[in-house]
N, C-alpha and C positions, 0 to 999 in steps of 0.2 A: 180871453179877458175874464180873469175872475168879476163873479158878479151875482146880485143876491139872489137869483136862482141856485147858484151854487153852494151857497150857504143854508140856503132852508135845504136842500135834496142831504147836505151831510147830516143836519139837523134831524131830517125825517128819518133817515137810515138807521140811525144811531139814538132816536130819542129815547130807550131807556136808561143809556150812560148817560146824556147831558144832564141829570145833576146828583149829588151824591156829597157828602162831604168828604173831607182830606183830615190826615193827621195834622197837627196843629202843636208848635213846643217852643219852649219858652232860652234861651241863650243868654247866658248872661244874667242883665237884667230886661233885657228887649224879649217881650211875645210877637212872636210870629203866627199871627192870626190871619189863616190863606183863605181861609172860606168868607173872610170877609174885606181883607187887604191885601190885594198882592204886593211883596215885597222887591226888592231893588240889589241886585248885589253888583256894585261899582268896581273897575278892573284897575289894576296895579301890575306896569308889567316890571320885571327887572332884567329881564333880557334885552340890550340891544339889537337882537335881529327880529323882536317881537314888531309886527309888520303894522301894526296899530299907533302911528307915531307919537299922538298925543298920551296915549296911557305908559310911552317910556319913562322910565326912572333910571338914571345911568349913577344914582347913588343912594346913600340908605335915608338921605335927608329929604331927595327928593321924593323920594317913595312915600316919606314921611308925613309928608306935605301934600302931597296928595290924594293920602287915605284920607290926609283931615278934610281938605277940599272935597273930595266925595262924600262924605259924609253931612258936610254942612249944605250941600247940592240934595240931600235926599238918599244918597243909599244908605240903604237897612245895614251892609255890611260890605267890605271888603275882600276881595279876591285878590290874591298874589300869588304870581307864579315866577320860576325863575329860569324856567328854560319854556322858547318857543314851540308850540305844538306845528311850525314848519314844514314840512318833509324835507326842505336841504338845509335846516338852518342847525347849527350846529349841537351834539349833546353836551349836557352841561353835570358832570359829577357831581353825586349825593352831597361830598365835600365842598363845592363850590356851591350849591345851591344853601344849602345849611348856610354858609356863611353871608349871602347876599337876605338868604330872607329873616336869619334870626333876629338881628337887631329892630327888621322895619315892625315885625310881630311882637316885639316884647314893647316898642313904645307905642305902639294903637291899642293894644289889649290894654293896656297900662292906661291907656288915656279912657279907657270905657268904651272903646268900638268891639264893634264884634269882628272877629277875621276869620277870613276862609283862606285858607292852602292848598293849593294845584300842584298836586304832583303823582306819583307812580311809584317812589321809592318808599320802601318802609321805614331807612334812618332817616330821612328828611319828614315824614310823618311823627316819627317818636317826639324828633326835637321840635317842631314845632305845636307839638299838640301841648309839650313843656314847657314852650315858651306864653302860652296862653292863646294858640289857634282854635278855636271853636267850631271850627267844620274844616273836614277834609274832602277837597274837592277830588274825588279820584279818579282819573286819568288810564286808568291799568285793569286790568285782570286778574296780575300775573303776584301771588302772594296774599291776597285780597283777606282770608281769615287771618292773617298776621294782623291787618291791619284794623279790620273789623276790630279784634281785641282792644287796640290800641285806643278805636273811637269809643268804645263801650268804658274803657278803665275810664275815659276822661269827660264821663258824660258828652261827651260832643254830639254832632252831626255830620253825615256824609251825603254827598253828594253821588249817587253812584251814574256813572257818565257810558252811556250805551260805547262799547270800544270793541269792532271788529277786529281781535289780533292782542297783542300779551301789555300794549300798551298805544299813548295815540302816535308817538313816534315808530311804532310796526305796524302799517295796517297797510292793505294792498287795495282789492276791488272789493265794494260794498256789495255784498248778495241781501237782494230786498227778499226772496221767499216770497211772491206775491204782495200782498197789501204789508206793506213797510209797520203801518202801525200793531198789525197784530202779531208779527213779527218780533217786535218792538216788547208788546206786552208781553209775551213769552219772557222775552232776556230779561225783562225787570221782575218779573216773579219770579223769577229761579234766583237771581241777585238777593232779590227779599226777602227772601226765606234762608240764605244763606247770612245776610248781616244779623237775621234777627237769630239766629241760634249762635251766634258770636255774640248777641248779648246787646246790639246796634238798637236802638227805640229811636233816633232823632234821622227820620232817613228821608232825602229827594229824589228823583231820576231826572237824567238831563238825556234825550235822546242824542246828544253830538251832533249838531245836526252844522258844527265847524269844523269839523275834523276834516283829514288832508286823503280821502280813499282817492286812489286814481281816477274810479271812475264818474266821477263826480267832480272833475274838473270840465267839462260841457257845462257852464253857465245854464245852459236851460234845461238842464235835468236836473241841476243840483238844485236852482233856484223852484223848480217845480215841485222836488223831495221836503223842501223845507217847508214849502206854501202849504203842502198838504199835512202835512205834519203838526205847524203850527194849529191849523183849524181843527186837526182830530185832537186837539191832548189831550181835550176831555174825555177821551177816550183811556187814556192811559193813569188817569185819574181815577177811575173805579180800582184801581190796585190800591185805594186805601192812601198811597200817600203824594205830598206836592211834588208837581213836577218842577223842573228849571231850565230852563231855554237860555243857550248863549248867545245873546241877535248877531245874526250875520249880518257881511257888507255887499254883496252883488254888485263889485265893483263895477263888474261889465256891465251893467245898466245903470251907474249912477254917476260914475265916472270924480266929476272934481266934484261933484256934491257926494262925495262918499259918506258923509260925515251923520248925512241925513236916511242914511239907507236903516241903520238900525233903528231910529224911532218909525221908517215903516213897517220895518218887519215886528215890531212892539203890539202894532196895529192887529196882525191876525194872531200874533199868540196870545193876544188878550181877549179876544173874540174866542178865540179856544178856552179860556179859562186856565191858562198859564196860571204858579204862583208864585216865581222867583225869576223874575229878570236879569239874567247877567248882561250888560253892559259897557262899554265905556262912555258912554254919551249919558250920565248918569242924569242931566237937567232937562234932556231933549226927551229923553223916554217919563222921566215923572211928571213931565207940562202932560203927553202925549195920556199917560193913564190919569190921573186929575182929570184932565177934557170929557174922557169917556165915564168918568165916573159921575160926570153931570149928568147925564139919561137918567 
């Protein structure tokens, strides 16, 4: 049973990272100030096997409709993807994916939202970052200074997304190396140093901590990796830039209240000092930070 013993002993262990500032940049016309707000990034899926029912969109109106509903809910911005990070749910060509997310990105950018893109492919990068995407949320490994360029030509932001393997649809077993986090800080420094000589200044890390490795389907290890993760990210915060957490659902403990699992897991990656929440429960997770921001 996690419990505040376990939080002051991470707390002691680690008190010269608990605080430090983060980079901080401006999109759009919205700043992104993490050292004093953490932000919201609200989910848009357009895959139907995307396993999340409520964030489906089965057209480009419905997408439409509710990047604007997330956004009048409190997210800072918009996340869409077009094919599911699954392990059996089907791949979805650079050509189909182009086609399902152009139109939803050129009318929220158009409306003054900020949007983020999930993907791995470099032509679906190019054309959305055309159509006016402002962060690419990246998914891959595999081509990554292609793409770095891409976010640099377009003053953007990226999101760079911990991926054991050339993308999230190729990953097998998760090798923790010991303490997961500094593991962790390894792969983001060497990422960071690699977007910034690409020219990249607007940069997050997202440890994956939803991604599909086999061995992390044991509900109580995977649920265990996240817990502890979420409480260190302050730890991964001393690389200088925000992190972003996608809240998981731990179905096997929440069962028909799934819905409520992500505003708890909200709960310790804000206690770590998370600065970018991805979500789809976009009004359950901003009641959840508001509350804590009463202390």
């Amino acid at each position: 049973m996690l419990c505040l013993e376990d939080l002051a002993e991470i707390a002691s262990r680690y008190s010269g990272q608990l605080s430090g500032p983060v980079a901080e940049f401006t999109l759009g016309r919205r700043v992104f100030a993490f050292n004093s707000r953490p932000a919201i990034l609200g989910v848009v899926n357009l895959s139907p096997e995307s396993w999340y029912r409520e964030s489906v969109c089965l057209s480009a109106d419905a997408a439409i409709q509710r990047g604007r509903v997330l956004a009048a809910q409190g997210a800072d911005a918009i996340d869409i993807g077009a094919e599911s990070s699954l392990s059996h749910a089907g791949r979805v060509t650079d050509t189909s994916q182009k086609s399902r997310l152009l139109p939803v990105i050129q009318e929220l950018a158009g409306a003054g939202l900020i949007v983020s893109v999930e993907t791995y492919h470099p032509t679906v990068t190019r054309a959305s970052l055309e159509a006016g995407a402002r962060i690419l949320n990246l998914t891959g490994t595999d081509r990554n200074e292609e793409m770095f360029r891409m976010v640099a030509a377009h003053d953007a932001a990226v999101i760079l997304c911990h991926v054991q393997g050339p993308n999230v649809r190729e990953v097998g077993d998760f090798d923790f190396k010991g303490d997961a986090v500094s593991m962790l800080y390894e792969y983001f420094a060497r990422e960071i140093e690699f977007a910034t000589k690409a020219g990249v200044r607007k940069i997050l890390i997202d440890p994956g901590l939803g991604f599909y490795y086999r061995n992390l389907q044991d509900s109580a290890v995977r649920i265990r990796h996240q817990m502890k993760t979420f409480l260190n990210t302050f730890r991964l915060r001393a690389l200088g830039f925000p992190v972003c957490h996608a809240l998981p659902h731990a179905f096997e403990c929440f069962g028909e209240e799934v819905r409520c699992a992500e505003p708890f897991f909200a709960v310790l990656a804000a206690l770590g000092k998370t600065d970018l929440f991805r979500t789809h429960e976009v009004p359950r997770t901003r009641a959840v930070l508001d509350t804590m921001r009463i202390w």
